[in-house]
N, C-alpha and C positions, 0 to 999 in steps of 0.2 A: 605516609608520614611527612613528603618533602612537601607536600601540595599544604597540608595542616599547618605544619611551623610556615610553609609562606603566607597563610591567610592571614593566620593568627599573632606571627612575629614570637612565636615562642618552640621552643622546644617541646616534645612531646616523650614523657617517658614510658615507655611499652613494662608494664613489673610480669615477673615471673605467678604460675600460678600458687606457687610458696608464698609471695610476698602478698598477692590476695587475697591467701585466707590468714597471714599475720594481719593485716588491715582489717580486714572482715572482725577480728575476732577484738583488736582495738574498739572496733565500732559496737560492737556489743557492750562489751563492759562500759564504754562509758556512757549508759544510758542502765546499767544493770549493776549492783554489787552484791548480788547472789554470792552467799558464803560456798564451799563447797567444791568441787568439778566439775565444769560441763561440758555437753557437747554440743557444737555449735558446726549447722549445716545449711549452707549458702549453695541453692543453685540456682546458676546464671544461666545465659544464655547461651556461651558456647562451655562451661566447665563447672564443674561441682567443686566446693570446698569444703571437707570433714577437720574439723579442730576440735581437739582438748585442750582445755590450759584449766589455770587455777590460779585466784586471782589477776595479776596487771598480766603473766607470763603465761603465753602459748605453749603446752607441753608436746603435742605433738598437732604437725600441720600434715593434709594430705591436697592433694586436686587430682582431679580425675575428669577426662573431657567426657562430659556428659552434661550435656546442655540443652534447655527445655524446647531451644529453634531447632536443633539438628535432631533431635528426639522426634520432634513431631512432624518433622519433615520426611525422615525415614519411615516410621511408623502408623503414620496418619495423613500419607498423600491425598492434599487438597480437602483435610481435613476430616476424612471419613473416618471413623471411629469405629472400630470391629471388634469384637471379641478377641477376635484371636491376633488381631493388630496390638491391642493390647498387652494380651498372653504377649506374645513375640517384645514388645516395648521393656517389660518391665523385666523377664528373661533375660535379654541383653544386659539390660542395665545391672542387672545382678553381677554379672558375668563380668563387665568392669571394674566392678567394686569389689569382687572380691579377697584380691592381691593387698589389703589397706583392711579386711574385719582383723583376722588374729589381731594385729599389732594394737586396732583402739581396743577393742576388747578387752584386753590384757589389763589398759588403763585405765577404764572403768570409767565411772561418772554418776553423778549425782542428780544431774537434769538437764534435759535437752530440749534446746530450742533452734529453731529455725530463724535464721535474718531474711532472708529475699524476699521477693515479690511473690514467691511460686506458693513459698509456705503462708504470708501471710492471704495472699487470696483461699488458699486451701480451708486455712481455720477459719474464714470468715464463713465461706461454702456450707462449710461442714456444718457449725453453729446456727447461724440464720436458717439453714435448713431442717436444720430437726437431725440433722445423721449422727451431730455427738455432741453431747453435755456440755464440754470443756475440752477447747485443747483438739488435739489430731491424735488420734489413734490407730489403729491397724484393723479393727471392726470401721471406723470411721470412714477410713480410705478404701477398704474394699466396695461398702458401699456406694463410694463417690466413682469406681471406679464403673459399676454396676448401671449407675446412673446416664454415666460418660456413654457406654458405650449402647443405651436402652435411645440417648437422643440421634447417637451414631453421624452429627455431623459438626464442625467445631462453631460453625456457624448459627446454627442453632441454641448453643448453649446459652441456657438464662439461669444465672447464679451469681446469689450477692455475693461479692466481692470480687468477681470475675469482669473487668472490663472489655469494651467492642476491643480494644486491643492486644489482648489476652488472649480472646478466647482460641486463635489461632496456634497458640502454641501453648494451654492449658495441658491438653490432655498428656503429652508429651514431659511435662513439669509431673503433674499428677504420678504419671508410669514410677520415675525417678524417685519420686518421694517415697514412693509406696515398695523398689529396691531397696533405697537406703532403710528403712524400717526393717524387712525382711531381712537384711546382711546385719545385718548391728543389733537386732531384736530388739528392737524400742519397742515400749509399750505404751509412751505419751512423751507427747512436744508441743509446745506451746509458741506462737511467733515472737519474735526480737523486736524492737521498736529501731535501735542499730544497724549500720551492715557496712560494707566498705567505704560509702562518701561519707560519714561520722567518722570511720577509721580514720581515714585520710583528713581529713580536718583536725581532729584531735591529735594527731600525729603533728601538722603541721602548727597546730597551736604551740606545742611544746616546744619545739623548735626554737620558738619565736622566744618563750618564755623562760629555755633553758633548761627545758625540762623532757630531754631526749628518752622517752622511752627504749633507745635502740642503745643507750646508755648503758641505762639499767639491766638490758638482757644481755651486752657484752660480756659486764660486772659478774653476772652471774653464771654467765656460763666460765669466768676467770677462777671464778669461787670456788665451783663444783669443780673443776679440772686440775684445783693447785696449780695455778699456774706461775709462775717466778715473776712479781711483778715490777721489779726492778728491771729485769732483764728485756719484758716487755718495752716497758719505758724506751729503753734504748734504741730497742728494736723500732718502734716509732718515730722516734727522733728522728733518725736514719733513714726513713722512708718517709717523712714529711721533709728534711734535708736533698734527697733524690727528686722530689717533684719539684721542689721550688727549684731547682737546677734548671727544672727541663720545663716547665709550664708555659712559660712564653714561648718557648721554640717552638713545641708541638702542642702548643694550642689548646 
């Protein structure tokens, strides 16, 4: 990070994986205004992000380190694709996630889509292939997973929407998709056109325009909690009063 801000001349902020799948789930909707719940599943390279929300507001955010490099590096050493490397991938993967089903469960949803990279190549796979009509499935993915492991080397794999860059760490993506279905029992998902750089831009547009989405989810959770807003107030005051105190000393 000190090598970064000296190239760059800026500061670098590292977010929590909370705050990547609130961003993730910005970037969706603002490319999306699906009436309704959903659920919205980002995986990255080193962590997975499971979100509910319901329109502009996230109702429940999780992450979980399950990422499609460290997936296919553990289970698919130098890319070899096995049966039961698989079996073993998508097992695990279950195995992490399952600390995080009761609670989305509970909350239910109305449709689920995928933002990343991992799902949009998935549906692209699946569709231009012949393995599913529409969308990503759970017959979809097993057969993709069928396929994976019939070419058995990542290097080999030829599959539209699967790039030379990709293909190293596909199968690995693939395992985790086809956990999170099995934990959550989806029956269909279809990819995002959004994901966290949309987040993060639209977040920073609002910003700019006065239009703090981080505002509005204060407000609301002030709403939902009764909370004394007078007294808030204060309490603010007080503590913008305490920094401007101390700001220039400590910097």
């Amino acid at each position: 990070l000190k090598e970064v801000r000296r190239r760059l001349g800026h500061k670098v902020q590292v977010i929590s994986g909370h705050e990547e799948a609130r961003l993730v789930w910005a970037g969706v909707r603002a490319y999306s205004q699906d009436a309704g719940r959903q659920l919205v599943v980002d995986i990255g390279g080193g962590s997975t992000e499971l979100i509910i929300g319901e329109g502009d507001a996230p109702i429940a955010l999780q992450s979980r380190k399950l990422g499609h490099v460290g997936w296919s590096e553990q289970f698919f050493p130098e890319g070899q694709i096995t049966r039961a490397g698989m079996k073993a991938a998508v097992s695990a993967a279950e195995v992490e996630l399952a600390s995080a089903r009761a609670a989305l469960i509970k909350l239910g949803w109305d449709t689920a889509v995928g933002s990343s990279g991992t799902v949009r190549a998935v549906e692209r796979a699946l569709i231009d292939s012949g393995m599913s009509a529409h969308g990503i499935t759970q017959d979809g993915l097993k057969r993709l997973r069928r396929h994976l492991v019939e070419i058995g080397d990542a290097k080999a794999i030829e599959l539209p929407g699967v790039s030379d860059d990709r293909r190293h760490v596909f199968p690995g993506g693939v395992a985790i998709l086809s956990a999170v279905f099995r934990t959550l029992q989806i029956a269909h998902m279809t990819a995002a056109v959004g994901a966290l750089r949309e987040g993060l831009l639209t977040e920073l547009i609002g910003r700019i325009s006065h239009n703090d989405i981080r505002d509005a989810t204060v407000q609301r959770f002030a709403d939902r909690c009764g909370i004394d807003e007078q007294q808030a107030a204060r309490v603010a005051a007080t503590a913008l009063d305490l920094f401007d105190q101390v700001a220039d000393e400590w910097e």
